[in-house]
N, C-alpha and C positions, 0 to 999 in steps of 0.2 A: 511744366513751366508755362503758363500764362505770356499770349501774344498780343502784346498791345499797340495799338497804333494810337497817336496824339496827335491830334492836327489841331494847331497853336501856329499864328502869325510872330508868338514870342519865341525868337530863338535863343533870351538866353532863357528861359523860362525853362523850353525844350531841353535843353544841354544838362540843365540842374536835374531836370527830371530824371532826365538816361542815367545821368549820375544815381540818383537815389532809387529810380526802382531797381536797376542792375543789383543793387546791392541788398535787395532785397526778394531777389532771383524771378524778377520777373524781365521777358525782354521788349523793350522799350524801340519800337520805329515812330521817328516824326516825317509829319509833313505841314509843312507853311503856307498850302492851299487850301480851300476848300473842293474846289475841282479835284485835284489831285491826289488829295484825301478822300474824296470819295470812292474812287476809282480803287485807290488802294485798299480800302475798306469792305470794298467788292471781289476783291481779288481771291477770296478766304483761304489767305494767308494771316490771319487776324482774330482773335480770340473775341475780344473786347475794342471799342472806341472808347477814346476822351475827347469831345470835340468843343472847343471854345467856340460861344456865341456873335462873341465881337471881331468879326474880321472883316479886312476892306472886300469890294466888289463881290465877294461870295460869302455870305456869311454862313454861320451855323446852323441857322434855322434852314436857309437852301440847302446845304450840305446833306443834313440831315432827311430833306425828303428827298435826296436823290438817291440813300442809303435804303433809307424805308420804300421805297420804291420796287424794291427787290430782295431786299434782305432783312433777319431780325436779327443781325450780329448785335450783342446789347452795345448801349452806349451811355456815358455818362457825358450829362453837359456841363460846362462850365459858364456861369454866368454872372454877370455883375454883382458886388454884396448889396445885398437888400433890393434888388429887383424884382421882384413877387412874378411882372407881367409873363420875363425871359422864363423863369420858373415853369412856371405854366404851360406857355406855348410851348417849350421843349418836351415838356409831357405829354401833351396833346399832339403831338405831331410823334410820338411813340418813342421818346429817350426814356429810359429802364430808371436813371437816378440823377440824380444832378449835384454840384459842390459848387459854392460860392466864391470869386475869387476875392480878396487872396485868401487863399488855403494853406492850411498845415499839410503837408507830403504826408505824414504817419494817417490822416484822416483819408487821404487817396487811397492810399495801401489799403484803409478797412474796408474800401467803398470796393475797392479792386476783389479783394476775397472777398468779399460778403455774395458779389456777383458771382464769381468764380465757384463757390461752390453750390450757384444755382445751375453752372453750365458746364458742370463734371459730366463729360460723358461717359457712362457707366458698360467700357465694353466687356469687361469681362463680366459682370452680369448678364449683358447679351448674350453673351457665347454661353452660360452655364441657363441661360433660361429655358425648361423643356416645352412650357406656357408661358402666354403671354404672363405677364403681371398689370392686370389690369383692376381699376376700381369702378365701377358704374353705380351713380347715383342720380334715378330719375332720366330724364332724356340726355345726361353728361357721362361722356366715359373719360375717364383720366387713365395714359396709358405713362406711367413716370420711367421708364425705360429709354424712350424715346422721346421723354416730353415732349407728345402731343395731349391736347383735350381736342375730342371730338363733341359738339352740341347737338342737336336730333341728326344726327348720322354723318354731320360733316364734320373736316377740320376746321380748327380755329385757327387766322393765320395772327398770332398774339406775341407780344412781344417776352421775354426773358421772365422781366417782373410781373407781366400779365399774367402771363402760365403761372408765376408762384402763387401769386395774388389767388388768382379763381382756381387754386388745389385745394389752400388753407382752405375758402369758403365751400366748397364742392365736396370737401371731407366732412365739414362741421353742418354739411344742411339741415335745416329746420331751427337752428341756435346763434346766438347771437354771438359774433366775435368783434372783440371788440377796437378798435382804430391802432393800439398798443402794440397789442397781440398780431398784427397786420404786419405793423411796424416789425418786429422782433424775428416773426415768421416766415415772413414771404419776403421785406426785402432786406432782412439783416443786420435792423439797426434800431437805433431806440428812439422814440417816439420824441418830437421836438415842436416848441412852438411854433403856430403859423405857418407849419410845415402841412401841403395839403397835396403831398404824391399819393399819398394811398386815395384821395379825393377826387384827384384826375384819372388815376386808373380804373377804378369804379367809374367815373364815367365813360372813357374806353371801352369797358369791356359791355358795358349796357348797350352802345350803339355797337357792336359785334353781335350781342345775345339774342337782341329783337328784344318782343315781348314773347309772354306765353301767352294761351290762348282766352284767357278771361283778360288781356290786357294791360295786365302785372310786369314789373321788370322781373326777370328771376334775382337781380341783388335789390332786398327792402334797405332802404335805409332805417335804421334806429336811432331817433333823433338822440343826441346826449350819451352815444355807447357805441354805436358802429353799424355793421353791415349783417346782413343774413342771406344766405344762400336760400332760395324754394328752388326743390328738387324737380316740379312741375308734374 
């Protein structure tokens, strides 16, 4: 059962929701601070965040770096409809997805699984592994066990969707995948207008990656088609 925490200044917003994710067996803690939502967010008693953008004296976007500050519990932001800027900044400051208010509850559920079975921790695979299960391709090791990615011998400290994001393109190196197949793959939903998280995440993980050593990003962009991994 998925543990969610929603930090909403809407309290009947919050009440409707306890209502309807209970009933669709996920469980449901609010909090009506940001401070105090962050705190609780820290506490990892917590699976997943939903953290609303528009709050008094502490908003979402502080909230948010006080989380990423420490932790890559995912999160999903809730933001204005048709606010492009909140979109953005909440991806750049490392929120995993984001949903426009007002929302349909059945479209939260998708958003809620679609995460959730990026942060299935797989123990009993652990316990029956005699070897690692590891993938290395060029100076990236992808260890999906533990999702980590390590880059020339370090950890990457990346967020939920990052890890999915840079597995797709770390499996498919030297080939073009394309915006879609990002969408579908890595963060579990289908591809939408004007919609440019798989855009912010790529730029994310570029200022993680560095360059390589000719001065290349290792993600090319492919104008009019999507992204490519070089292996280096």
């Amino acid at each position: 059962m998925l543990r969610v925490l929603l930090i909403d200044d809407d309290v009947e917003l919050c009440q409707m929701m306890e209502e309807y994710l209970g009933a669709e067996d996920f469980t449901l803690t609010t909090a009506h601070d940001g401070e105090q939502g962050a705190r609780m967010a820290l506490s990892g008693d917590f699976d997943l965040v939903v953290l609303d953008v528009m709050m008094p004296r502490f908003n979402g976007f502080d909230t948010l770096r006080l989380i990423r500050a420490s932790s890559q519990i995912p999160v999903i932001m809730l933001t204005a409809k048709g606010d492009e800027i909140d979109r953005i900044v909440g991806l750049e400051l490392g929120a995993d997805d984001y949903l426009s208010k007002p929302f349909n509850p059945r479209e939260l559920v998708a958003r809620l699984r679609a995460i959730q079975r990026r942060v299935v921790i797989r123990d009993e695979t652990l316990q029956n592994q005699h070897t690692p299960n590891i993938t290395r391709v060029g100076k990236i090791a992808i260890y999906p066990s533990e999702r980590i990615i390590e880059w020339k011998g370090e950890s990457l400290d990346i967020t939920t969707s990052e890890y999915a994001l840079l597995e797709v393109l770390a499996r498919n190196a030297g080939r073009v995948v394309s915006k879609a197949d990002l969408f579908a793959q890595a963060l579990g939903r289908p591809e939408t207008r004007y919609d440019r998280s798989i855009d912010v995440h790529v730029s994310n993980l570029r200022q993680k990656l560095g360059l390589l050593e000719d001065g290349r990003s290792p993600i090319q962009t492919v104008r009019g088609v999507g992204y490519q991994f070089i292996a280096g």
